[in-house]
N, C-alpha and C positions, 0 to 999 in steps of 0.2 A: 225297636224290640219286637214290636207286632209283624213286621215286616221279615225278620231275622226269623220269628217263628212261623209264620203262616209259608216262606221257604223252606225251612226244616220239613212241615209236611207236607208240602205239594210233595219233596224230595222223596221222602219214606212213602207218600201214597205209590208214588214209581216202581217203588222198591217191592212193594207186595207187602207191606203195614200196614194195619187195618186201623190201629190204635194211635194215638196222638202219644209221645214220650212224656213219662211224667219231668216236668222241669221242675230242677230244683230252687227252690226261693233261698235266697243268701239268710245263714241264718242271725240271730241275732247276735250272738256271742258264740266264736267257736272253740272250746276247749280245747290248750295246748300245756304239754308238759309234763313232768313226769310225777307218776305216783308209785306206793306202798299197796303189795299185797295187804290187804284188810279181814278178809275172811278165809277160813282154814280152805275156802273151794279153791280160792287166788293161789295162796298160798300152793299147793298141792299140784293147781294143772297150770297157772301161766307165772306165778312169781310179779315182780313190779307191772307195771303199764308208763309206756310212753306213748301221749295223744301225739298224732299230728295233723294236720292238714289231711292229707292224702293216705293217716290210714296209721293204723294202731299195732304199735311193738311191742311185746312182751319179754322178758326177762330169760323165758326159758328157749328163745329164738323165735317162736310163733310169730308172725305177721297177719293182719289183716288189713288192704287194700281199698279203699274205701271213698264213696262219693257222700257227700251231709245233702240232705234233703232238707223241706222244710222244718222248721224246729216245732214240737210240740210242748204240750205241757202235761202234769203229771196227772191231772185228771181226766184229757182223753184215753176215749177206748182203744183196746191193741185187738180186741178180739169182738164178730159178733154176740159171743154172750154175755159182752158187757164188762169186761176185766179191764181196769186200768191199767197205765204206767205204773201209777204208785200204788196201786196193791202188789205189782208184782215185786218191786223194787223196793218194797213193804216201808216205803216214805210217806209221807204226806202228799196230801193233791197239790201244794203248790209247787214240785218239784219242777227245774226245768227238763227239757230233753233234747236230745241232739242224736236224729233218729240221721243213722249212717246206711245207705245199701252198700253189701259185700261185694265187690267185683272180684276178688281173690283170695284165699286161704294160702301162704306157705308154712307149712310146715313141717321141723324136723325131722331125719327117719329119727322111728324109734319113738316119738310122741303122739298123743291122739290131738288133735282138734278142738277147740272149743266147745263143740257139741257132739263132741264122742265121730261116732261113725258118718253122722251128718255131716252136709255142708251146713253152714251157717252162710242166710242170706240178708239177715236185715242186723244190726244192733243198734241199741239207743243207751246213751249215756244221760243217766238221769242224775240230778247233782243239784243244790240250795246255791242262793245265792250268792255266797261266798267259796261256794266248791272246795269245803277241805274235807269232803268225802262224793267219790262216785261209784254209782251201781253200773256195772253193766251187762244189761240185758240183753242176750243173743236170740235169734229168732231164727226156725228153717223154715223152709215152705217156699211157695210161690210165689206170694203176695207181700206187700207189705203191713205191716200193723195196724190197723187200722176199725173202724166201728161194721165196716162189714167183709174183713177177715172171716175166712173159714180155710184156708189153706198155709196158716204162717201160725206156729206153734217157737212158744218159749222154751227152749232147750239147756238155758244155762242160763244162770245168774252169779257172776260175779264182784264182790267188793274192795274198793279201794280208797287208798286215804294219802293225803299230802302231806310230804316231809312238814315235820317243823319247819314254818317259817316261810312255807312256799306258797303262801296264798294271799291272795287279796280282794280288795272290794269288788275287782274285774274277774276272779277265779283263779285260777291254776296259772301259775307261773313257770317258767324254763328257768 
């Protein structure tokens, strides 16, 4: 693995990279399946949610395209001034998270975007341990969320909740 990276950047240094690519760490649990508009915002701009792997479908056609990064938890900071996951997500700190960067936005004519006018570049799905409700928290900016964030701002918050019946000790069920 050391070797597989330390090729990565010699390659990128060739390339005119200055920076090292952040790697993603396999996270612990990855949420998959489908959920229930929860909040009148869901409701209104994307309708249901289907997690997947490779990236998140909404009901009203919306896509987002998506790599999982390391998983955090609901007490890290998203911002230098100190703001949680779970304040934002208005959970508890021991929420988990499954912080996604956006590779792609499709969406419908005729619909706005998860964060209106914005691209939307980062989101984090914050969810208990049972996951029969998830927040999702979308981010734009340049950077990722993080304790010394000044350029990635929360642009939308949306909630969702699992069918009866579709959840377990593992989380969100297909």
């Amino acid at each position: 693995m050391r070797r597989a990276l330390f090729a990565l950047m010699l390659a990128l240094a060739g390339c005119g990279v200055t920076s090292a690519p952040e790697v993603a760490e396999p996270p612990a649990r990855v949420l998959a399946g489908s959920l229930n508009a929860a909040s009148a915002n869901a409701r209104a701009v994307t309708g249901g949610l289907t997690i997947q792997r490779a990236g998140l479908m909404f009901s009203n056609g919306i896509a987002l395209y998506t790599r999982t990064l390391a998983p955090r938890r609901g007490g890290d900071v998203i911002t230098s001034s100190g703001d949680s996951y779970a304040a934002a997500a208005l959970g508890p700190s021991d929420l988990l998270i499954e912080l996604r960067h956006v590779i792609e936005q499709s969406v419908p004519e005729g619909l706005v975007g998860l964060c209106g006018a914005e691209q939307p570049a980062y989101v984090a799905l914050a969810y208990d341990e049972g996951a029969a409700s998830v927040t999702l928290l979308v981010f734009s900016g340049d950077e990722a969320p993080g304790p010394n964030a000044t350029q990635s701002r929360l642009c939308a918050r949306y909630a969702y909740a699992a069918p009866d019946g579709a959840r377990t000790r593992e989380g969100v069920v297909l």
